[in-house]
LUMMARLO-366997 format. One record per residue: residue in one letter; x, y, z of N, C-alpha, C, CB in turn; residue number from 1. Coordinates in steps of 0.1 Angstrom, whole numbers, padded with zeros to 4 digits. Last residue first. Glycine has a CB too. Example, Ala and Ser with C-alpha at 12.3 -4.5 7.8 and 13.67 -1.06 7.14 Angstrom:
<recs>
REC  res    n.u    n.v    n.w   ca.u   ca.v   ca.w    c.u    c.v    c.w   cb.u   cb.v   cb.w    n
REC    s   0128  -0022   0071   0137  -0011   0071   0129   0000   0079   0141  -0006   0057    2
REC    a   0132  -0057   0078   0123  -0045   0078   0132  -0033   0078   0113  -0045   0090    1
</recs>
This chain:
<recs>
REC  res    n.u    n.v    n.w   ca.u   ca.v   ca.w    c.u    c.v    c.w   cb.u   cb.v   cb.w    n
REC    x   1080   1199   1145   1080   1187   1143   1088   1186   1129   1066   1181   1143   69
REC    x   1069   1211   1175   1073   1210   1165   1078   1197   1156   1079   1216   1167   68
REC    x   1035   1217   1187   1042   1209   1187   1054   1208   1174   1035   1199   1187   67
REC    x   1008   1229   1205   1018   1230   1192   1029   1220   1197   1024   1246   1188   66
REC    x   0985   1205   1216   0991   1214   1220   1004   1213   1206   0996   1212   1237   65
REC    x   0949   1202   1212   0959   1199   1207   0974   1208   1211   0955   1200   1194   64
REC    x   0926   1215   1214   0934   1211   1223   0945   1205   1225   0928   1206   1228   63
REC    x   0917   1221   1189   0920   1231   1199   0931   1225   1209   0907   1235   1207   62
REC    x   0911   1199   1174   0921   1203   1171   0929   1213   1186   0917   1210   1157   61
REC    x   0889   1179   1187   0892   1186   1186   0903   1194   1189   0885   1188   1187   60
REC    x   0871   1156   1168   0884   1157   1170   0885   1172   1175   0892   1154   1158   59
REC    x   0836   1133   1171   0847   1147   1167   0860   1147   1172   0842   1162   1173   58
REC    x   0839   1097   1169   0839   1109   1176   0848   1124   1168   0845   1103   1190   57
REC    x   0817   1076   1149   0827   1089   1147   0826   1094   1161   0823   1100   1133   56
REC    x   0804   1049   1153   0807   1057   1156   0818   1066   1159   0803   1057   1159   55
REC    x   0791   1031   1123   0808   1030   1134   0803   1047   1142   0831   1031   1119   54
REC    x   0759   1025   1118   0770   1030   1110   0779   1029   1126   0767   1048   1101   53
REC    x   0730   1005   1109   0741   1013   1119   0750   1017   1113   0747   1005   1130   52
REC    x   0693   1012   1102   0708   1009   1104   0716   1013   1109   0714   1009   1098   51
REC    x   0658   1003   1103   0669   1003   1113   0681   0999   1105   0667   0993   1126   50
REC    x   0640   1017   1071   0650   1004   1083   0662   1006   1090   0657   0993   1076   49
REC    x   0643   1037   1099   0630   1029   1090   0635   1025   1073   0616   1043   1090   48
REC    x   0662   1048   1107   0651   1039   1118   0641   1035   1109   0641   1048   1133   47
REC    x   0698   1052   1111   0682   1050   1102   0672   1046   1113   0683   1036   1088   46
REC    x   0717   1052   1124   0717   1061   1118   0705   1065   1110   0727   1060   1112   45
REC    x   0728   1043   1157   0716   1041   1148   0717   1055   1140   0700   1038   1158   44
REC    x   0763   1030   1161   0752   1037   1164   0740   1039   1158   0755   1047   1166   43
REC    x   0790   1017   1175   0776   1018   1166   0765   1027   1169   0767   1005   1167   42
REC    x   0818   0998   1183   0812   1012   1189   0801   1017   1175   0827   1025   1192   41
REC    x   0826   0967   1188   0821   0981   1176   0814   0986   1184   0813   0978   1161   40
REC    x   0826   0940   1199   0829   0955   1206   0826   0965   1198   0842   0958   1212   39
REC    x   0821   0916   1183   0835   0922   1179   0835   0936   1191   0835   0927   1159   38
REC    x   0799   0907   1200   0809   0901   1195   0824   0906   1193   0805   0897   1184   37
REC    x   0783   0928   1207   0788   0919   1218   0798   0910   1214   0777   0911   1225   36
REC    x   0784   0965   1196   0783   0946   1191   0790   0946   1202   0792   0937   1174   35
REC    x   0769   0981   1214   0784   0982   1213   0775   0966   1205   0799   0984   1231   34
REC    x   0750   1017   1205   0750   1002   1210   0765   0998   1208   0738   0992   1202   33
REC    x   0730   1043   1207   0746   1039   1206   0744   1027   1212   0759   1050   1213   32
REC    x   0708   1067   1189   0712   1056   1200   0723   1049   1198   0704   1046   1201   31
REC    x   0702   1082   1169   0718   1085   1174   0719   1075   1189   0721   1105   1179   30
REC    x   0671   1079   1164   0683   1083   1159   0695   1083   1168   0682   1094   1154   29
REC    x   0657   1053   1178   0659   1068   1179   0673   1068   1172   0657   1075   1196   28
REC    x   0635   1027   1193   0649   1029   1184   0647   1046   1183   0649   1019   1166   27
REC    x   0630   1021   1228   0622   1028   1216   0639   1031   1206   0611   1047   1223   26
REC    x   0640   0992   1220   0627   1001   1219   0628   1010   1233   0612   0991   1219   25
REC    x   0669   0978   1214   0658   0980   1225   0650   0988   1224   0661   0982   1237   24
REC    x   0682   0956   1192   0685   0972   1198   0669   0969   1204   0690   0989   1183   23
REC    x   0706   0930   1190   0693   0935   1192   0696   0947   1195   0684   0928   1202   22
REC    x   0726   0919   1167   0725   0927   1177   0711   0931   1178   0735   0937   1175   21
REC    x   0744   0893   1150   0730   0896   1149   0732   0910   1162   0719   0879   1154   20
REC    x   0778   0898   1133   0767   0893   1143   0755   0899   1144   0770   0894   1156   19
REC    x   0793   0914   1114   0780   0904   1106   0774   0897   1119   0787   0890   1093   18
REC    x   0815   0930   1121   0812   0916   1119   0804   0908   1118   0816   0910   1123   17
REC    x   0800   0957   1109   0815   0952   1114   0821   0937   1112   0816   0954   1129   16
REC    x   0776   0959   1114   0786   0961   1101   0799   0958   1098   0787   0973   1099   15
REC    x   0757   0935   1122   0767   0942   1123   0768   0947   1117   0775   0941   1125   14
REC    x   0722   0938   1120   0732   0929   1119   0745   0940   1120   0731   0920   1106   13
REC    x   0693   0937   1142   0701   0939   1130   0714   0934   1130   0702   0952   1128   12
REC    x   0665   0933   1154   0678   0926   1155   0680   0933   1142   0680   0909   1157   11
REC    x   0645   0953   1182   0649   0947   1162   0662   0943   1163   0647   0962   1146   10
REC    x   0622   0947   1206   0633   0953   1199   0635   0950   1182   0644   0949   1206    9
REC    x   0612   0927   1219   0620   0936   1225   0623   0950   1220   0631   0931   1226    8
REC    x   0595   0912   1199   0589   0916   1209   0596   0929   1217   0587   0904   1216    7
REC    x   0611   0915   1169   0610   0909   1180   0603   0924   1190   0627   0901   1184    6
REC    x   0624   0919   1132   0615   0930   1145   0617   0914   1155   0590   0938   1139    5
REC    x   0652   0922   1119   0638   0916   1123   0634   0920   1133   0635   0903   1125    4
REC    x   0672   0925   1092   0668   0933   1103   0655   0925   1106   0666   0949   1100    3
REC    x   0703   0933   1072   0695   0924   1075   0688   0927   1085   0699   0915   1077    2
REC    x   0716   0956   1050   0716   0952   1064   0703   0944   1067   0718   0964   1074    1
</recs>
């Protein structure tokens, strides 16, 4: 993943579709950004070097109501 610091922030690159995305200082684990191109839901998984990964939401089964099937 490609990455440059700037005055703001650090541009990295999608994972998704390879657009540039600035992220805003202070970077921190589990910050969540959306690409402005494709909308990918992201989040910061590294900070030194800044990367992103898709964000996973948990599932939870509980609430799930039985169902036959």
């Amino acid at each position: 993943m490609v990455m440059k610091s700037t005055a703001r922030g650090v541009v990295v690159e999608c994972p998704d579709c390879g657009e540039d995305i600035t992220i805003q200082k202070p970077i921190e684990l589990g910050k969540r950004v959306k690409c402005p191109e494709c909308e990918a839901d992201l989040e910061v998984i590294g900070v030194d070097p800044v990367e992103l990964d898709w964000v996973y939401e948990e599932y939870d089964y509980e609430d799930e109501e039985d169902e036959d099937y």
